[in-house]
N, CA and C of each residue as an Amber inpcrd file, in Angstrom:
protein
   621
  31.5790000 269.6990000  87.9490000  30.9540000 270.7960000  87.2110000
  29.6290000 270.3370000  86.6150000  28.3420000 271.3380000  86.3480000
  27.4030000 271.0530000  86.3360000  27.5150000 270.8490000  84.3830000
  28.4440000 271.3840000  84.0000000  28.0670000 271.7540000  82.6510000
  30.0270000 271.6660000  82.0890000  30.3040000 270.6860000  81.0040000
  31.9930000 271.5100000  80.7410000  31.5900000 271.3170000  78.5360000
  32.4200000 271.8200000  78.3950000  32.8750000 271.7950000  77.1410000
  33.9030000 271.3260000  77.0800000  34.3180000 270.0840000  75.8300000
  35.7650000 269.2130000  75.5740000  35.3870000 269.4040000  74.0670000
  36.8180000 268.6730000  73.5470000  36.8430000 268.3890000  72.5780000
  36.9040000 267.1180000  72.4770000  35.5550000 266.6730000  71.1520000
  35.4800000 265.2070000  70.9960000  37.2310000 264.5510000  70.7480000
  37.5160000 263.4280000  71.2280000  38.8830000 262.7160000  71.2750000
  38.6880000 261.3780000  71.0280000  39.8410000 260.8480000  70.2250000
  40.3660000 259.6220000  69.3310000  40.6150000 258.2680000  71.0500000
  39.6610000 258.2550000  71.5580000  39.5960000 257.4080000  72.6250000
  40.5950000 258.1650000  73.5440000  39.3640000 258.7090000  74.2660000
  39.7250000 259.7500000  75.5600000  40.6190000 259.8070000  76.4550000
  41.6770000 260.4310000  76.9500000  42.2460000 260.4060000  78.2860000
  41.0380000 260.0850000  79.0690000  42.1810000 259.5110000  80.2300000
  40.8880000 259.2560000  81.5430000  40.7620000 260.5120000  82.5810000
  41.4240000 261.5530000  82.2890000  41.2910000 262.4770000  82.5590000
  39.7470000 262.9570000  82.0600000  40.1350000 263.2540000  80.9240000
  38.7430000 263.9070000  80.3980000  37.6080000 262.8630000  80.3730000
  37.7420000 261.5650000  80.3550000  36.5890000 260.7280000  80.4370000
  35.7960000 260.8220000  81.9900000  36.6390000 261.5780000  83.3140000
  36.4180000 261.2600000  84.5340000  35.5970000 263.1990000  84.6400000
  35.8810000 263.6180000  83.9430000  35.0050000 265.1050000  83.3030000
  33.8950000 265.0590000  83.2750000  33.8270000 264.2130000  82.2050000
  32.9000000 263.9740000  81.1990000  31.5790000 263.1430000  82.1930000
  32.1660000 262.1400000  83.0190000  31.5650000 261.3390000  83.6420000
  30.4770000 261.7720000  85.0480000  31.7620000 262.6940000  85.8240000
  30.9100000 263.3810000  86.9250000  30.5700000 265.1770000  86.3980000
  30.0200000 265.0300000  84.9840000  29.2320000 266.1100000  84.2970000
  28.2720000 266.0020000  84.7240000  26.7010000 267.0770000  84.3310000
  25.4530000 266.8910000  84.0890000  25.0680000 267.2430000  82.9930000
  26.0210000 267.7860000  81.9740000  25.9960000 267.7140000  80.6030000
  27.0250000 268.4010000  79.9960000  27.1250000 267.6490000  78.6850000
  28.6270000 267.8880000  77.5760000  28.1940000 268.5870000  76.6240000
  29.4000000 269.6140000  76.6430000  28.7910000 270.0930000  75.0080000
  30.6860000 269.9710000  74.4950000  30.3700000 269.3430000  72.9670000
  31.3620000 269.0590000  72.2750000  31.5000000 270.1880000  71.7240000
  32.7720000 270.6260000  71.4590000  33.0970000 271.6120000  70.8690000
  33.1530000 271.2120000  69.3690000  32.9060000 271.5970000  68.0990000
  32.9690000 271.0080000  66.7050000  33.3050000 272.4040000  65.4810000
  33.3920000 273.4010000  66.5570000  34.1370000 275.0030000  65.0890000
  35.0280000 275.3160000  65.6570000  36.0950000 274.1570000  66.1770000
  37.7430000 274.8260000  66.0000000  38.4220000 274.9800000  64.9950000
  39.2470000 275.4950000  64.8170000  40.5000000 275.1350000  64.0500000
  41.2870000 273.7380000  64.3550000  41.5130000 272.8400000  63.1460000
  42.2140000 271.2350000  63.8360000  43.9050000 272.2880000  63.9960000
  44.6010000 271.4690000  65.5370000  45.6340000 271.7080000  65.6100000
  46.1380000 270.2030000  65.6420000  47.6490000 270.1210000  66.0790000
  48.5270000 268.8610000  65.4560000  49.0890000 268.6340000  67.0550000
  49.5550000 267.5230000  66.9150000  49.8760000 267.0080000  68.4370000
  48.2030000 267.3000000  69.5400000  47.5050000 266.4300000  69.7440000
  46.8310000 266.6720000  70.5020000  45.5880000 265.3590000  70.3390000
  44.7770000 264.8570000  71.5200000  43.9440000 264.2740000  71.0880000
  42.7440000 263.8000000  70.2490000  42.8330000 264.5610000  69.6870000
  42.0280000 264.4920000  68.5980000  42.0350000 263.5900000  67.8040000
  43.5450000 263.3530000  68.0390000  43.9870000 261.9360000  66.6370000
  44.9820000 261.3010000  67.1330000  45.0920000 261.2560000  68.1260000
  45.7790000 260.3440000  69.0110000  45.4240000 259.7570000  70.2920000
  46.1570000 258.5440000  71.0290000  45.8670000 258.2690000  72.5710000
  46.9400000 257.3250000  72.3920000  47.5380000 257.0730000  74.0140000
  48.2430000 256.6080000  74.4650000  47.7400000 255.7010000  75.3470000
  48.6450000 253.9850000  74.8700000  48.3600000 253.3620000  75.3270000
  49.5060000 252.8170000  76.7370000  49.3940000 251.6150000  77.1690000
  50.1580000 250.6950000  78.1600000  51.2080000 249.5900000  77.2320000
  52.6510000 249.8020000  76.5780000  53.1130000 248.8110000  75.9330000
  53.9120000 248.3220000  76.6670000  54.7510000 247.3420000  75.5530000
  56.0510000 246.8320000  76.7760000  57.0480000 247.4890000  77.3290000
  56.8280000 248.5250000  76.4740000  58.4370000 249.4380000  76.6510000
  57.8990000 250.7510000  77.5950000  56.6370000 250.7860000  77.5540000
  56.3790000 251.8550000  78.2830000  55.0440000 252.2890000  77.8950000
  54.8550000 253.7130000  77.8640000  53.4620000 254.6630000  76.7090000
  53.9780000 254.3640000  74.7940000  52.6660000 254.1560000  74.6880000
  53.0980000 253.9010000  73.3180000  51.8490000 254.8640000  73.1560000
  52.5310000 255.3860000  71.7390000  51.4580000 256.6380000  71.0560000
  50.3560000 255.6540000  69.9960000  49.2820000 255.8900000  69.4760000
  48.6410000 255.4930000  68.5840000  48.1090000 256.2380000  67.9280000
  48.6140000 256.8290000  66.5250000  48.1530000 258.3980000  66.0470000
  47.7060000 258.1830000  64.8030000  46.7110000 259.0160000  64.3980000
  45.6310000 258.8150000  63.3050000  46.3110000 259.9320000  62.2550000
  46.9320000 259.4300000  60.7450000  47.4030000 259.9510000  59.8650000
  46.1320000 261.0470000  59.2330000  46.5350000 262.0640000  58.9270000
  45.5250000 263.0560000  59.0110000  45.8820000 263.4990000  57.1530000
  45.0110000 263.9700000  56.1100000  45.3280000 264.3940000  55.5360000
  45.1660000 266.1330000  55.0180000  46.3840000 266.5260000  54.6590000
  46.0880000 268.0270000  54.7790000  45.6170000 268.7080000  53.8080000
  45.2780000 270.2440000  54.1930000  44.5800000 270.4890000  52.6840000
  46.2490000 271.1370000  52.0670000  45.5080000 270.5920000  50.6460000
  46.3450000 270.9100000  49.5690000  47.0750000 272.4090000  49.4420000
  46.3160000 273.2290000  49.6760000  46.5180000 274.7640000  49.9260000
  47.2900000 275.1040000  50.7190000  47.7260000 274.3130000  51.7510000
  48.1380000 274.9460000  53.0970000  47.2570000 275.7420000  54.1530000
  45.5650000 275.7980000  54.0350000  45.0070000 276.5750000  54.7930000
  44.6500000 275.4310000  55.9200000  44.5110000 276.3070000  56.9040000
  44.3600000 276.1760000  58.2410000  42.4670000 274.9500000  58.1780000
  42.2460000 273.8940000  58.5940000  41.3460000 273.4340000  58.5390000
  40.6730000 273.1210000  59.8550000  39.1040000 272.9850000  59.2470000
  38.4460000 272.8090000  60.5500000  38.1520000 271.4660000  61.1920000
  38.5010000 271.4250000  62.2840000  38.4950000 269.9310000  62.7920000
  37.0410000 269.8500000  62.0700000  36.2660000 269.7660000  62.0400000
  34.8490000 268.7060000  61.2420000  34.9070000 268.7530000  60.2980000
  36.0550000 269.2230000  59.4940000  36.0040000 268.7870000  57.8170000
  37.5340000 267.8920000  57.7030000  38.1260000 267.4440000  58.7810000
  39.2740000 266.5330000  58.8840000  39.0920000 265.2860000  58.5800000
  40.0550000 264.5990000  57.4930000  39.6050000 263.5420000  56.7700000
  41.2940000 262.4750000  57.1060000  40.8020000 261.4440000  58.0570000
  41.9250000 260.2930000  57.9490000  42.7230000 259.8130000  56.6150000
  44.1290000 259.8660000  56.6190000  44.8380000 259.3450000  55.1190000
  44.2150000 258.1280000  55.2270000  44.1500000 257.7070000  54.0810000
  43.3810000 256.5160000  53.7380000  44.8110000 255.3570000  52.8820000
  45.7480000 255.3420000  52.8900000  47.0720000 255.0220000  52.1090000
  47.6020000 254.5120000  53.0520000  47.4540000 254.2700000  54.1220000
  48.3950000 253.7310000  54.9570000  47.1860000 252.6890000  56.3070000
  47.7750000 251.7640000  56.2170000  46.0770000 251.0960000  57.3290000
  46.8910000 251.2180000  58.6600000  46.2830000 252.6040000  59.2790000
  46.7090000 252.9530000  60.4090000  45.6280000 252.1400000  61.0890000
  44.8700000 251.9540000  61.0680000  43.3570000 251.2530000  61.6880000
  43.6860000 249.6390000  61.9800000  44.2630000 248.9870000  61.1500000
  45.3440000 247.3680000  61.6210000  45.9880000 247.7650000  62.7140000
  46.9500000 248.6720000  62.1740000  47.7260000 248.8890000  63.3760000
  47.6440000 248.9510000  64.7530000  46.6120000 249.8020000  64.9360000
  46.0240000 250.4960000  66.1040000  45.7560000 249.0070000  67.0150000
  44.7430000 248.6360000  65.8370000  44.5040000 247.1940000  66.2440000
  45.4590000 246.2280000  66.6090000  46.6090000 245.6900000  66.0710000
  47.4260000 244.7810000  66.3540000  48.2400000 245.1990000  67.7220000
  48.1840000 246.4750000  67.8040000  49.1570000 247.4160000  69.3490000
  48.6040000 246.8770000  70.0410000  46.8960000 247.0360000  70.2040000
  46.2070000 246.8380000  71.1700000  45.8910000 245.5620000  71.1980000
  46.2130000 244.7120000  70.6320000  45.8390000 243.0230000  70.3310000
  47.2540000 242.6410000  71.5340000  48.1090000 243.0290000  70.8060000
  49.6270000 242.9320000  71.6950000  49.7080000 243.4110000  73.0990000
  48.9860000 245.1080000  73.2280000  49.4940000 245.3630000  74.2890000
  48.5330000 244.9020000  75.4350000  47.0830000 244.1050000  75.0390000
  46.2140000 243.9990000  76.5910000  45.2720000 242.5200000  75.8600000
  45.7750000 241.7250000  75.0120000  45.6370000 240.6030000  74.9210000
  45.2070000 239.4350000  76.1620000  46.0540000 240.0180000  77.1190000
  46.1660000 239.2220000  78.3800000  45.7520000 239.8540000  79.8470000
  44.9090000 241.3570000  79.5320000  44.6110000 241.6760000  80.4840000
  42.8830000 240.9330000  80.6350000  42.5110000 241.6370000  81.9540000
  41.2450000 240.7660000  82.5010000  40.3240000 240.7820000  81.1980000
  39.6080000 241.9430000  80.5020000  38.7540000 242.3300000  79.7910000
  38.8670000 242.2570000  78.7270000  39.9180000 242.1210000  77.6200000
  39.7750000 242.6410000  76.3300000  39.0750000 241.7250000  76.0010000
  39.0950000 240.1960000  75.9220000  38.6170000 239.7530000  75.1630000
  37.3100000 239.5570000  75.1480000  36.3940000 240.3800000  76.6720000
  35.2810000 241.1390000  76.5830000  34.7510000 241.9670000  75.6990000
  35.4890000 242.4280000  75.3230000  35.2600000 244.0980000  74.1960000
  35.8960000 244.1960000  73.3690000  36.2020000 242.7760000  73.0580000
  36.9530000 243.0860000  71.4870000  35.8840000 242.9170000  70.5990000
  34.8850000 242.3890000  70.5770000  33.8400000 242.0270000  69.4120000
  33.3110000 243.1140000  69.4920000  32.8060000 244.1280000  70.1180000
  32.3090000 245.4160000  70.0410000  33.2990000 246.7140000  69.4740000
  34.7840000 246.3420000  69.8550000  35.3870000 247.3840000  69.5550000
  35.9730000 247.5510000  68.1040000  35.9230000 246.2380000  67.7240000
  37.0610000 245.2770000  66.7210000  35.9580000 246.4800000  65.0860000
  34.7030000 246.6560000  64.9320000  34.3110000 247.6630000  63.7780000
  34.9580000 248.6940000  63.2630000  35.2090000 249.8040000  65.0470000
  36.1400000 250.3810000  64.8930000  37.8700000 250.6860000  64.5420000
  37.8670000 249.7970000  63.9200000  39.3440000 249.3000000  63.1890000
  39.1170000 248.5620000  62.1330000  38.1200000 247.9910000  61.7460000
  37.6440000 247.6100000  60.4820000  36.7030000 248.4670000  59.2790000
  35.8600000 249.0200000  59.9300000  35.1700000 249.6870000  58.7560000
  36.2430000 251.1230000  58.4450000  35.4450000 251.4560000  57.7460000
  36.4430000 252.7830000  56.5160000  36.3860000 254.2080000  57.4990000
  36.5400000 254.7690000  57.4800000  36.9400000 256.0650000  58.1590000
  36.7850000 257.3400000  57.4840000  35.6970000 257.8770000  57.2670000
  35.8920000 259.1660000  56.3890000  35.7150000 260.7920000  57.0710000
  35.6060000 260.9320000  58.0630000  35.7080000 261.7180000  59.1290000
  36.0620000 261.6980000  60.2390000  37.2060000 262.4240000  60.7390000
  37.7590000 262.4950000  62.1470000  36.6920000 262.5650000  63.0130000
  36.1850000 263.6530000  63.1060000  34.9330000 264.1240000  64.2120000
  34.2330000 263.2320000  64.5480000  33.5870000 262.8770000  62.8650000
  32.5340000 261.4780000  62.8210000  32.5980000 260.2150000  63.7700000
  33.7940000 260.3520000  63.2970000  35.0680000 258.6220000  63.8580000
  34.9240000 258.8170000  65.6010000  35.2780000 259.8140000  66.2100000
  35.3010000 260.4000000  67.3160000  34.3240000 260.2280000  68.7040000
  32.9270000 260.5270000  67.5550000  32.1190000 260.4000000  68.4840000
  31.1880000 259.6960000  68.8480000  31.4560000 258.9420000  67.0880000
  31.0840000 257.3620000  67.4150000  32.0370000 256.3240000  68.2660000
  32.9120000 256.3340000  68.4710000  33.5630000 255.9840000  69.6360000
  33.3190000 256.4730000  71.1940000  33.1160000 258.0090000  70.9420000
  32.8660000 257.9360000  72.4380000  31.1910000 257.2310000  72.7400000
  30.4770000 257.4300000  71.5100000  28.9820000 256.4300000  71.6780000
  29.5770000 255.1860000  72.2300000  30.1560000 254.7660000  72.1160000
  30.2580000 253.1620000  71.6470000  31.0620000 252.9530000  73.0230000
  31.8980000 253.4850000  73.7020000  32.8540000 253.2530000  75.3000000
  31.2320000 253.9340000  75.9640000  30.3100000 254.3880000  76.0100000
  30.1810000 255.2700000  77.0040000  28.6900000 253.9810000  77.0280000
  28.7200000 253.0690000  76.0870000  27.4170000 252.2790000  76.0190000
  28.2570000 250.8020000  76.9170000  29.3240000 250.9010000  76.7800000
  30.2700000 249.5780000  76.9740000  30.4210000 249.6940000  78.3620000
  30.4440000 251.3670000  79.0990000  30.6990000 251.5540000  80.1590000
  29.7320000 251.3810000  81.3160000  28.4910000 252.1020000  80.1930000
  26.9510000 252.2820000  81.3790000  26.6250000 253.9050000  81.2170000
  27.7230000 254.5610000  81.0780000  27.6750000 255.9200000  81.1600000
  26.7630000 256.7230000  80.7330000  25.7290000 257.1380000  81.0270000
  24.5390000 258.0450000  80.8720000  24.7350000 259.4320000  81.1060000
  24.8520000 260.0500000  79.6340000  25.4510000 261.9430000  79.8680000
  24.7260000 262.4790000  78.6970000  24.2420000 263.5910000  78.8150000
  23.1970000 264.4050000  77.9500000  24.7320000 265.2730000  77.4720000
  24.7790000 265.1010000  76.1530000  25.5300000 266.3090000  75.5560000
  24.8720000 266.6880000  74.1650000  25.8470000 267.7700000  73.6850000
  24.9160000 268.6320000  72.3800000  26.6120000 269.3630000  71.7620000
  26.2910000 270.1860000  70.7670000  27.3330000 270.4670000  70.1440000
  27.5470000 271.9610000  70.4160000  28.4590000 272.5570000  70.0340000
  28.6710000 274.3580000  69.9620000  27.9980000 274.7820000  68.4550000
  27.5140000 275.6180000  68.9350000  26.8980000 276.3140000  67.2550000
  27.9650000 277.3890000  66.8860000  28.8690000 277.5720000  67.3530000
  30.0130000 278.3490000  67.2140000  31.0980000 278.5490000  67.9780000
  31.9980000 279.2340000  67.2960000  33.4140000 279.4510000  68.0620000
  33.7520000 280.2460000  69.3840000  33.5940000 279.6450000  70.5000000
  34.0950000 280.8400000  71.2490000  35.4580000 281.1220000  71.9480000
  36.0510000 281.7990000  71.9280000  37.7630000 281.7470000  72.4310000
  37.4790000 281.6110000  73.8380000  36.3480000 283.0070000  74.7540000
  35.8060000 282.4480000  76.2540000  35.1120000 281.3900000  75.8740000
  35.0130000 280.9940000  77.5250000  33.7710000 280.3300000  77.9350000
  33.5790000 280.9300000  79.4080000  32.6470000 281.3900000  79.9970000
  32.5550000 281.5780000  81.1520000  32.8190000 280.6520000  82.0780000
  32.1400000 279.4540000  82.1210000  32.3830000 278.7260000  83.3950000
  32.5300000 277.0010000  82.3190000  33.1620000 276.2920000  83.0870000
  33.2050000 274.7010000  82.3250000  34.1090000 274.4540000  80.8810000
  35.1180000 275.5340000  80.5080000  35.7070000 275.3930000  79.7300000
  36.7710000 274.4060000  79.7900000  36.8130000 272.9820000  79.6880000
  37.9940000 271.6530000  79.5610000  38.5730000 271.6800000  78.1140000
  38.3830000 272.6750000  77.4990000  38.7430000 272.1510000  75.8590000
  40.4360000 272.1410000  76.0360000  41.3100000 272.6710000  76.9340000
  42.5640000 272.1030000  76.9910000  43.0170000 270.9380000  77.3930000
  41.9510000 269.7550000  78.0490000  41.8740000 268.4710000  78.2030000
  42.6600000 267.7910000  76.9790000  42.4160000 268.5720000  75.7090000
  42.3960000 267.8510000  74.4620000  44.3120000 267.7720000  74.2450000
  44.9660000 268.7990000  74.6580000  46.0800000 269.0180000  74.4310000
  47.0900000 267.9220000  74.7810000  47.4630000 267.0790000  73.9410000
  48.2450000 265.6270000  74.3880000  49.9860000 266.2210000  75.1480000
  50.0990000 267.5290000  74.9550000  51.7220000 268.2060000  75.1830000
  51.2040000 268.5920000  76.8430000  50.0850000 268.5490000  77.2140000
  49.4020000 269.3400000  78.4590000  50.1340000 268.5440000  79.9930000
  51.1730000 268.9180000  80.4410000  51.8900000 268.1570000  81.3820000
  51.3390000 268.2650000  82.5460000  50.3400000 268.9220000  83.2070000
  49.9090000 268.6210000  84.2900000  49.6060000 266.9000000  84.7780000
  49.9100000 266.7730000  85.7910000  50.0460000 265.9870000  86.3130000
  48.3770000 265.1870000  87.0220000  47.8580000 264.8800000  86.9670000
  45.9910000 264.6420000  87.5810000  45.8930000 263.1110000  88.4100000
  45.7030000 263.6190000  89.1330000  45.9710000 262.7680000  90.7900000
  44.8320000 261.5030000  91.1440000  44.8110000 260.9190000  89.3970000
  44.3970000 259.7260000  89.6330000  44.5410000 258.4500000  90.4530000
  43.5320000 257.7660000  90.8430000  43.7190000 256.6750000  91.8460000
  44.5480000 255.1010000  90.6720000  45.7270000 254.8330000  91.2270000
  46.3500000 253.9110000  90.7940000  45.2040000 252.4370000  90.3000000
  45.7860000 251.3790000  89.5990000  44.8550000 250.2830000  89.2540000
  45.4450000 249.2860000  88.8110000  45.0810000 248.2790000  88.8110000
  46.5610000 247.0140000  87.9850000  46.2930000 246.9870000  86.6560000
  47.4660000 247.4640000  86.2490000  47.6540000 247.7460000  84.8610000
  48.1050000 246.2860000  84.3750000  47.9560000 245.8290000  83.4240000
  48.9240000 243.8920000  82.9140000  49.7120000 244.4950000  82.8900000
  50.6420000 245.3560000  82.2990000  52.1000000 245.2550000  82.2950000
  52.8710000 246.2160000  83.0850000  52.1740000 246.1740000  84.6150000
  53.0000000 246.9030000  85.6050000  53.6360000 246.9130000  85.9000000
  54.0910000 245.3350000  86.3470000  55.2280000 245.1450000  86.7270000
  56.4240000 245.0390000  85.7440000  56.5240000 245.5410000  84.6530000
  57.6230000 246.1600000  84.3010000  57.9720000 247.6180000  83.9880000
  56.9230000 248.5380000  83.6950000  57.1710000 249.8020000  83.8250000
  56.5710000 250.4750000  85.1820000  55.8040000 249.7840000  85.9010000
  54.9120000 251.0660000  86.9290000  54.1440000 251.3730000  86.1510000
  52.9100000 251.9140000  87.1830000  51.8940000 252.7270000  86.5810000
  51.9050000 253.2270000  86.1720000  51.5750000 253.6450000  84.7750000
  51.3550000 254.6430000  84.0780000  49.7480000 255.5350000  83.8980000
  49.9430000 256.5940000  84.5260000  48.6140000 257.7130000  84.7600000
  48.0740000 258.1920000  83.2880000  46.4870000 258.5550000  83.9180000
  45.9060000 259.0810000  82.4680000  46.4530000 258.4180000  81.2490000
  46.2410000 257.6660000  81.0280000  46.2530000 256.5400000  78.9930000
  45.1120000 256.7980000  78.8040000  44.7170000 256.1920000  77.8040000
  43.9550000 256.0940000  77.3270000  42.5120000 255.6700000  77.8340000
  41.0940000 255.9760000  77.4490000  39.7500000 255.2000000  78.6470000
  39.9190000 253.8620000  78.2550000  40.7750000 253.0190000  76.9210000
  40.9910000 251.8540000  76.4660000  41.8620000 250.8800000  77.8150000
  43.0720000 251.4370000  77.8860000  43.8200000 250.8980000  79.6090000
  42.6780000 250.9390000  80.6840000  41.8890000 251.8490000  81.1170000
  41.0460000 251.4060000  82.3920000  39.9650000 250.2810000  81.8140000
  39.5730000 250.5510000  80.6960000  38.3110000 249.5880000  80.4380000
  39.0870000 248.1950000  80.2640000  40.0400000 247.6210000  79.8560000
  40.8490000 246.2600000  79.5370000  41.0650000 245.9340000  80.8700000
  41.2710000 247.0140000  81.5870000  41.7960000 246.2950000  83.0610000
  41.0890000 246.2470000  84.0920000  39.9410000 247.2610000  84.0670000
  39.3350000 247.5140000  85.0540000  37.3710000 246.2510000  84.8070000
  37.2460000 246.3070000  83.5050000  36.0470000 246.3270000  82.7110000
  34.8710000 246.9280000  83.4500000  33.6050000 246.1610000  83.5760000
  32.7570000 247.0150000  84.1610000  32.7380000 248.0590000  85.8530000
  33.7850000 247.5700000  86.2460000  34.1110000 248.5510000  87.5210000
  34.7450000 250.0960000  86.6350000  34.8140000 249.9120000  85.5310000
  35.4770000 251.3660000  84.8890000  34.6440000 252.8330000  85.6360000
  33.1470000 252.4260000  85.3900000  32.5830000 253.9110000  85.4320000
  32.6300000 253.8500000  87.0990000  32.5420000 252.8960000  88.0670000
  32.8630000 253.4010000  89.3750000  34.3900000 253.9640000  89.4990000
  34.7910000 253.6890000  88.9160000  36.3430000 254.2130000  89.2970000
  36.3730000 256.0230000  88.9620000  36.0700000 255.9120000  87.5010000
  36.2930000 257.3580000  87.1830000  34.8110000 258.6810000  88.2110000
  33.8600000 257.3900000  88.4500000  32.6690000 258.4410000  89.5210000
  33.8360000 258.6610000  90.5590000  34.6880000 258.1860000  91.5930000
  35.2120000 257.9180000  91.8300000  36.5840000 259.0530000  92.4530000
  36.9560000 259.4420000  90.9400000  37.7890000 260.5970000  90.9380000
  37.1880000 261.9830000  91.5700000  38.4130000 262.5420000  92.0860000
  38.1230000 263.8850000  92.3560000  39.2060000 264.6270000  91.7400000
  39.3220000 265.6310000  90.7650000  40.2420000 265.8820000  90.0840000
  40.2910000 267.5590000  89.7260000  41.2800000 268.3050000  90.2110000
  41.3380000 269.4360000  89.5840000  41.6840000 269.3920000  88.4240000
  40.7200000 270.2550000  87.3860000  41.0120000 270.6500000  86.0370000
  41.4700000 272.4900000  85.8450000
């Protein structure tokens, strides 16, 4: 597609990163409503036992009203940000790359966190500079329920069971679960490292 709309994500499916990639430009969506279960504040990684979730504690408003993902603020009471870190210390320690991209990635789990969105898309800055990836995007100046053509914003939906007919890759801990499809762009970049953005050019994928 010449053009899609996503929603910025807490380190992308490779689904939507392989979108994003054979785009000619992104526009982030930023006047939704935040919903729960979905990438936004989560990704799934490669563990021992299988997919392991890595989910960003969200805090709600006090009121009970419905909030907008760009005014979504990480709990700050609990160091989900170690965590994240020590999973991923554990779960690809020993694959080809991490210890390529851990000094670049390692901020993002150290400094403070005061916006989801913020957090979001400075990450996708930060994979898409690590990758090579060169993509012109811009934001929505508003809400639209259509979109005529290039609408991916259900990319974002982590419950979204379609199945996307990615090309297999050696995962480090394959040989005890099998491949596991679409994780996180963190699993292709640890395993793949700079062959990442040929892989996802690569894809051909119905959305």
């Amino acid at each position: 597609m010449d053009h899609i709309v996503v929603h910025p994500a807490y380190f992308p499916s490779i689904a939507q990163m392989t979108a994003i990639v054979n785009a000619q430009k992104v526009t982030f969506e930023i006047h939704d409503n935040y919903q729960k279960q979905t990438y936004r504040n989560r990704a799934y990684i490669a563990h021992t036992n299988g997919r392991l979730l890595l989910n960003v504690p969200i805090k709600h408003s006090k009121n009970g009203d419905r909030q907008k993902t760009r005014e979504v603020v990480p709990e700050d009471n609990f160091p989900w940000q170690a965590q994240h870190w020590k999973s991923l210390q554990t779960a690809y320690r020993t694959s080809p790359f991490f210890e390529y991209y851990e000094d670049d990635l390692a901020p993002l789990f150290n400094d403070r966190v005061d916006n989801l969105l913020d957090h979001n898309i400075k990450i996708f800055d930060l994979l898409c500079e690590l990758m090579g990836v060169e993509v012109a995007y811009n934001y929505t100046s508003e809400y639209q329920m259509q979109i005529e053509s290039g609408d991916l914003r259900h990319l974002i939906v982590a419950k979204n069971t379609k199945e996307y007919n990615l090309s297999p890759y050696t995962q480090v801990l394959e040989a005890q679960h099998g491949f596991l499809s679409n994780l996180s762009i963190l699993d292709l970049l640890f395993n793949e490292g700079p062959n990442s953005l040929q892989y996802l050019e690569g894809q051909s994928l119905e959305f």
